[in-house]
DOLUM-699760 format. One line per field, with one value per residue (C-alpha): residue number from 1; x, y, z. Coordinates in steps of 0.2 Angstrom, whole numbers, plus 5000, padded with zeros to 4 digits. Each point is the difference from the previous one (the first is absolute). Layout:
N
k [NUM | ...] $
east [X | ...] $
north [Y | ...] $
up [Z | ...] $
% end
This chain:
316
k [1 | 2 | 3 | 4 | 5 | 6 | 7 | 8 | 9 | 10 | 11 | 12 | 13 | 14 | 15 | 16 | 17 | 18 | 19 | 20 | 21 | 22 | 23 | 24 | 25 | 26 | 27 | 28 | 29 | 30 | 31 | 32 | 33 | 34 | 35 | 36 | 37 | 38 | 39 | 40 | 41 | 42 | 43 | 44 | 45 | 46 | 47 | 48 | 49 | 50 | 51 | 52 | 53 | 54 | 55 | 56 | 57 | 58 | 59 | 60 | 61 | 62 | 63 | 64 | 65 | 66 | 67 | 68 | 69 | 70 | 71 | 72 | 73 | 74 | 75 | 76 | 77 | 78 | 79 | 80 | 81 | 82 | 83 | 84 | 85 | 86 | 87 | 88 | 89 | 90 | 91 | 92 | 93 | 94 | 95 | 96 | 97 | 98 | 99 | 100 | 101 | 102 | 103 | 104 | 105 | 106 | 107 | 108 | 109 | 110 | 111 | 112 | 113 | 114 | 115 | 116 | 117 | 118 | 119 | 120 | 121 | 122 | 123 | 124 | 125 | 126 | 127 | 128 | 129 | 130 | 131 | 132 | 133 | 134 | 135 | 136 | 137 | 138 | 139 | 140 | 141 | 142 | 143 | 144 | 145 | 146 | 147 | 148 | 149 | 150 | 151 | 152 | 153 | 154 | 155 | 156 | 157 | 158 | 159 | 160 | 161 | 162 | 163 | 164 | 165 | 166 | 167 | 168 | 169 | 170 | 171 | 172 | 173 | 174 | 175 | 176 | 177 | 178 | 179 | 180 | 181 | 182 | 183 | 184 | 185 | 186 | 187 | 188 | 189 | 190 | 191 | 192 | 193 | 194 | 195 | 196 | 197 | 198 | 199 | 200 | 201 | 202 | 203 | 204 | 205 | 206 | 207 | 208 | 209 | 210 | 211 | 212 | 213 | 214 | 215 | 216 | 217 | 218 | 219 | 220 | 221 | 222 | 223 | 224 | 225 | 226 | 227 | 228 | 229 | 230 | 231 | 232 | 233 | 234 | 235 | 236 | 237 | 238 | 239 | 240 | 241 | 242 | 243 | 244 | 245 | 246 | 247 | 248 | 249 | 250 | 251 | 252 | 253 | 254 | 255 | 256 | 257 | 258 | 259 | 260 | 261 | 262 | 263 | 264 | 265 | 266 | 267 | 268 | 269 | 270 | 271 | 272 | 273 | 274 | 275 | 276 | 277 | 278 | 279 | 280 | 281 | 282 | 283 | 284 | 285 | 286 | 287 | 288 | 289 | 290 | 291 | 292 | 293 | 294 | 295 | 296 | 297 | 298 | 299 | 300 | 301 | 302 | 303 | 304 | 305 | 306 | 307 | 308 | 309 | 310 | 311 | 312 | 313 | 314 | 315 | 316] $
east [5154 | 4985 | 4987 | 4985 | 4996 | 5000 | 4987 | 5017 | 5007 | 4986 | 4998 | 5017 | 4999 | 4984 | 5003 | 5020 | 5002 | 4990 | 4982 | 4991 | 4980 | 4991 | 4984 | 4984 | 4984 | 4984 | 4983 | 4992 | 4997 | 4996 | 4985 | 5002 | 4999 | 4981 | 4989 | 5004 | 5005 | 5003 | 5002 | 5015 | 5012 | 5013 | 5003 | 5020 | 4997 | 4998 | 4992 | 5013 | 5004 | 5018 | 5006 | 5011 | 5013 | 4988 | 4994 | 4981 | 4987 | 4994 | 5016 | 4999 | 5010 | 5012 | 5002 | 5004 | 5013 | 5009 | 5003 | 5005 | 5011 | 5009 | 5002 | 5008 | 5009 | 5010 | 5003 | 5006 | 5005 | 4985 | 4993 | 4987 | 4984 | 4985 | 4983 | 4994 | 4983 | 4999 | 4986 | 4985 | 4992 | 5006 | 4989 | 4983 | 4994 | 4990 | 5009 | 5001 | 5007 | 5014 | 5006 | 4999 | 5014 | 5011 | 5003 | 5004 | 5015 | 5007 | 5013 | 5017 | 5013 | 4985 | 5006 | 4987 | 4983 | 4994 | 4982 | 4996 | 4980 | 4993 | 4997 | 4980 | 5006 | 5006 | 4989 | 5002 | 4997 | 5013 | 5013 | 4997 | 5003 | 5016 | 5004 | 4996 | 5010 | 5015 | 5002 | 4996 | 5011 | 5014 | 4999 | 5000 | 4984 | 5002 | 4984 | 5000 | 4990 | 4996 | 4997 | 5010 | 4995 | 4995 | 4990 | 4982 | 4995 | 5012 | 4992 | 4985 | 5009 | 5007 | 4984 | 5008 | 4984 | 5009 | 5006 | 5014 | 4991 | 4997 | 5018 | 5002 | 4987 | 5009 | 5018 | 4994 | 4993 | 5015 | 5009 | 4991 | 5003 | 5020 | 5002 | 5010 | 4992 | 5008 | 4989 | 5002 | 5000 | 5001 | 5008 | 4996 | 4982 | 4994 | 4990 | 5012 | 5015 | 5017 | 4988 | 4990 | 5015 | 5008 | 4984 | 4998 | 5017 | 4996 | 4985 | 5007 | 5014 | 4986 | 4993 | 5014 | 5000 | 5013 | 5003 | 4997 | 4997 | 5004 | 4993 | 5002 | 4984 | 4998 | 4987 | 4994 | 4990 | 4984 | 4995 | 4992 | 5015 | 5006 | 4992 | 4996 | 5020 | 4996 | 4989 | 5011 | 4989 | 5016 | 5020 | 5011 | 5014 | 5016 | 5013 | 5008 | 4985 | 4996 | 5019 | 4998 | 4984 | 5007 | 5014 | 4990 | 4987 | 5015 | 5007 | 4983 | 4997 | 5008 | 5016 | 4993 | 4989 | 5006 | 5000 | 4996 | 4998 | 5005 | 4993 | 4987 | 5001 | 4991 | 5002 | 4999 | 4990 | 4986 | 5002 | 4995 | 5015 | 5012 | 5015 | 5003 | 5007 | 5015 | 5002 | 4995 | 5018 | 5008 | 4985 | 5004 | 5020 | 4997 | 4988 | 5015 | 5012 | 4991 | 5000 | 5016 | 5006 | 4990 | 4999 | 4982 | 4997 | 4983 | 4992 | 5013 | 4981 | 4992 | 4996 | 4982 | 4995 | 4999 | 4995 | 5012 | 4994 | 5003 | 5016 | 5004 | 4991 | 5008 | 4997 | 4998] $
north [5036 | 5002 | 4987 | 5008 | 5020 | 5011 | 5014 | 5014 | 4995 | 5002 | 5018 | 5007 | 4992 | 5008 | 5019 | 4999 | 5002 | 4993 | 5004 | 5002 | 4994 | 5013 | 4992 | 5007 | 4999 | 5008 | 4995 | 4984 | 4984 | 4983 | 4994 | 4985 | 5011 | 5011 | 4987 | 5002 | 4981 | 4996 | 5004 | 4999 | 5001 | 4987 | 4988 | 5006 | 5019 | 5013 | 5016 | 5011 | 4989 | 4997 | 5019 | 4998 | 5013 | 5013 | 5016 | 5005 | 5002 | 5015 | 5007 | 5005 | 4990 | 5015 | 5002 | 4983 | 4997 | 5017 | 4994 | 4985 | 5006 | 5010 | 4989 | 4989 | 5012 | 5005 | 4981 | 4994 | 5013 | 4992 | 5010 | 4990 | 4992 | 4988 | 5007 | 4984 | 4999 | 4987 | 4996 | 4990 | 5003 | 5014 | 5000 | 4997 | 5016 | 5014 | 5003 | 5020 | 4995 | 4989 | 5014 | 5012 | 4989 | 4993 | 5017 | 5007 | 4987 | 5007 | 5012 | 5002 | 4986 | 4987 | 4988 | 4987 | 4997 | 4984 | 4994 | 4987 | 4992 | 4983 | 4992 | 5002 | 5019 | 5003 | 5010 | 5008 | 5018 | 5001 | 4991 | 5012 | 5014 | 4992 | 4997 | 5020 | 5006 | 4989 | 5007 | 5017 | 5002 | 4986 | 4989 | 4982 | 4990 | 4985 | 4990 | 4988 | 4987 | 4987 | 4984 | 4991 | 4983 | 4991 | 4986 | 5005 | 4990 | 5012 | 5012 | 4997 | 4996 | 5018 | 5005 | 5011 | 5004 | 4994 | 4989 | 4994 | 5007 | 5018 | 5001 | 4994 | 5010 | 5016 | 4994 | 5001 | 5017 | 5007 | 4995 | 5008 | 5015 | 4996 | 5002 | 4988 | 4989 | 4994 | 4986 | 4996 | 4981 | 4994 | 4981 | 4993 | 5000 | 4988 | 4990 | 5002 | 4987 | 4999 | 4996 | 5016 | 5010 | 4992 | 5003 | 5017 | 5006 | 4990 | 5011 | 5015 | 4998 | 4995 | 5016 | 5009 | 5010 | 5014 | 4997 | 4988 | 5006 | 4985 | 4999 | 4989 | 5000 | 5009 | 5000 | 5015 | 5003 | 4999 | 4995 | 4982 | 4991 | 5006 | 4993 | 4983 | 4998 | 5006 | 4984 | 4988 | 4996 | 5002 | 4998 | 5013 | 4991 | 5003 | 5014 | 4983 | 4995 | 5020 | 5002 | 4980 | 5009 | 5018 | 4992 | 4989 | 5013 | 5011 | 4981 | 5001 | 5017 | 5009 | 5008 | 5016 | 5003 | 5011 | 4999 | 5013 | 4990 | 4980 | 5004 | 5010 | 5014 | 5004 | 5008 | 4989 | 5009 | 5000 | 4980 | 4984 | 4991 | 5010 | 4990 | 4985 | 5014 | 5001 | 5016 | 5003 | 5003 | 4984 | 4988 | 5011 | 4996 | 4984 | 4996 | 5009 | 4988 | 4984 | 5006 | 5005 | 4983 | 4990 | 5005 | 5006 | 5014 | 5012 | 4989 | 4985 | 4990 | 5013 | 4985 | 4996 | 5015 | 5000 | 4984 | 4989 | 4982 | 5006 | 5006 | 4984 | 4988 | 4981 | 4998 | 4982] $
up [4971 | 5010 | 5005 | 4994 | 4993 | 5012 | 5000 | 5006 | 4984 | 4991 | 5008 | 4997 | 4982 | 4995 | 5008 | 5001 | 5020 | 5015 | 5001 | 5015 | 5006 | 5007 | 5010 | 4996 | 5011 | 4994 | 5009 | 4990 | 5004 | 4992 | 4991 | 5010 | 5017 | 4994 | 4995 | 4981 | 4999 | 5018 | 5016 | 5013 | 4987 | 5000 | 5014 | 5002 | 4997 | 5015 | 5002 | 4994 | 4984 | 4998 | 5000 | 5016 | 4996 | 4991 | 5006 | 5003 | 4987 | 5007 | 4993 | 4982 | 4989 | 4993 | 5019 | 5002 | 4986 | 5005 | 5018 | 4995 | 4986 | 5016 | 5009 | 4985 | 4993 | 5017 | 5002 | 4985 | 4989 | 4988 | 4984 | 4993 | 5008 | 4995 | 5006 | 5009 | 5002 | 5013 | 5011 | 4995 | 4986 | 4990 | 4985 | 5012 | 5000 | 4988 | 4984 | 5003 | 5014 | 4997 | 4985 | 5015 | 5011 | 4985 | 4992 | 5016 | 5002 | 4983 | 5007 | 4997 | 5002 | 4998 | 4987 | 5003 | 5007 | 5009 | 5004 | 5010 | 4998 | 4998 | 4983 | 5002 | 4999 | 4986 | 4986 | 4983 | 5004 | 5014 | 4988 | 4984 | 5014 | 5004 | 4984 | 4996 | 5017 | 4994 | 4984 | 5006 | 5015 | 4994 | 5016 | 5000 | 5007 | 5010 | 5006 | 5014 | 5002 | 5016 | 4994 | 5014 | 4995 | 4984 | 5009 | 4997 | 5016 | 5011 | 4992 | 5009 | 5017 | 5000 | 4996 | 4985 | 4992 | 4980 | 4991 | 4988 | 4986 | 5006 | 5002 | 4983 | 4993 | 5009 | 4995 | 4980 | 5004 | 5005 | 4990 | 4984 | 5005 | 5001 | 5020 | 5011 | 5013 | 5015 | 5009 | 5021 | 5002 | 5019 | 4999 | 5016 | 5002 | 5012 | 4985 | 4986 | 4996 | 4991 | 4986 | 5000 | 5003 | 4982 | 4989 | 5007 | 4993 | 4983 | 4999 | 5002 | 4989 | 4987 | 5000 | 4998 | 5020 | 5001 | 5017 | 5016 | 5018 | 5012 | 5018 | 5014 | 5009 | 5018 | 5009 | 5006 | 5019 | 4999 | 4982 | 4998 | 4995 | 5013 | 5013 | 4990 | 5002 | 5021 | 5000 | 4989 | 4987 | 4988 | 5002 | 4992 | 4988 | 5006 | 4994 | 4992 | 4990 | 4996 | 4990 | 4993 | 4991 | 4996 | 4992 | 4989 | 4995 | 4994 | 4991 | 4989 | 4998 | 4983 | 5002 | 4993 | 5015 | 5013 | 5018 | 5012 | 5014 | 5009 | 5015 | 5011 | 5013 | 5014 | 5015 | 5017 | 5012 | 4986 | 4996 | 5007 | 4990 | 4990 | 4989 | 5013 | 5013 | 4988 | 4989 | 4985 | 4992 | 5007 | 4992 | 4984 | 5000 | 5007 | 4983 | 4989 | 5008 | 4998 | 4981 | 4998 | 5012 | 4987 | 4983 | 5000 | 4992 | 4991 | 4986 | 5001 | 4997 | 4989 | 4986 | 5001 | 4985 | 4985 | 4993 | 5011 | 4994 | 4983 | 5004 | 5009 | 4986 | 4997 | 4984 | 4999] $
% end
């Protein structure tokens, strides 16, 4: 039985055989980067966002996805392919626009189209078009959202530039329009606790999230928490601490979310700190082992909905 659901089950359950992401990197950038409601962006992300392994915008993206399907294809025999529009925010740009690059990712042996935005980026008239292209094209439509943290005080450390509430607000959006949301959560900010890490799964099992994206936090050169680690003004927690917390996000969260992620990755040469100089794979198994060596498992604490004290009442 596995420990928690795992998002390559989920795949080859939805589409019948293994399914492939395709990176996509079209030139936008964050409203938290222009001025529009801040400047810098946040403290952890560099200039090139987190699309390490994508190729350039200055490609088109039918050009993109037909080299990377090439290269896919060769390797793993594979047949179908998520559109994966990755880097920054992907719904941060003129409408006319944003038709122009998604219905240019609908070609053939696309099954699913991913966007990644923030909540504060999220608007009716890109959703009905959505909602329009899915039907039309029978595609499926994932939207990723960063939160990273639910602590509203972290928030403002990172310099995010939102709050709880817009992801809120963004979540019940999507969600009218019948598409599935995947959030990104990093659980080892340098002001969050066990505590933060618990209520943020609680939350987004409240609301119902398709999806969950964990990421250890790097530190990539030259951004500011970057060099805030340089001069010691916070400790890292150590891999230890990072699992103890993965472990229990996954205890609280319900067992119908799915996983795609337990840990980050990053390459070295562009990182301050990457994953405790240990790879990404062996924290991973060593989070499956503890689990399996232990009894934990996805949702073994998913009890706090649904009216719990009535549930639990003494009558006296």
């Amino acid at each position: 039985m596995e420990k928690y659901n795992k998002y390559s089950d989920d795949l080859k359950s939805t589409y019948g055989e293994k399914v492939y992401k395709i990176p996509i990197n079209i030139p936008v950038t964050c409203p938290n980067r222009d001025g529009c409601v801040g400047t810098g962006g946040c403290i952890f992300c560099g200039e090139e966002g987190t699309g390490f392994e994508s190729l350039s915008n200055d490609m088109s993206v039918k050009d993109q996805i037909t080299k990377n399907i090439e290269h896919i294809a060769a390797k793993y025999a594979a047949k179908k392919y998520i559109a994966y529009f990755q880097n920054f925010s992907n719904t941060y740009l003129p409408i006319e626009k944003f038709k122009e690059y998604i219905e240019e990712a609908i070609v053939e042996n696309i099954v699913e189209i991913a966007i990644s935005t923030r909540p504060d980026c999220i608007n009716e008239e890109y959703l009905v078009f959505l909602r329009k292209t899915a039907d039309k094209h029978k595609v499926n439509i994932t939207i990723e959202l960063g939160l990273q943290t639910v602590n509203y005080k972290t928030l403002k450390k990172i310099n995010r530039g939102h709050t709880l509430v817009e992801y809120i607000d963004a979540v019940l959006n999507i969600k009218k329009y019948g598409f599935k949301v995947c959030t990104h959560m990093i659980l080892n900010l340098p002001w969050d606790d066990e505590e933060d890490a618990i209520e943020g799964a609680k939350i987004i099992s409240a609301l119902e999230i398709d999806y969950i994206k964990l990421h250890s936090l790097y530190l990539v050169k030259n951004t500011v928490l970057s060099e805030m680690y340089n001069r010691k003004e916070f400790e890292m927690i150590s891999a230890d601490d990072y699992k103890k917390r993965v472990i229990m996000f996954l205890e609280y969260l319900s067992p119908k979310i799915v996983i795609q992620r337990l840990i980050s990755r990053a390459p070295k040469q562009n990182t301050t700190f990457v994953n405790w100089h240990t790879s990404w794979w062996k924290i991973r198994d060593e989070i499956e082992a503890e689990m399996e060596r232990n009894g934990r498992y996805q949702g073994r604490m998913f009890d706090y909905l649904g009216g719990r004290a009535i549930r639990e009442m003494k009558v006296k």
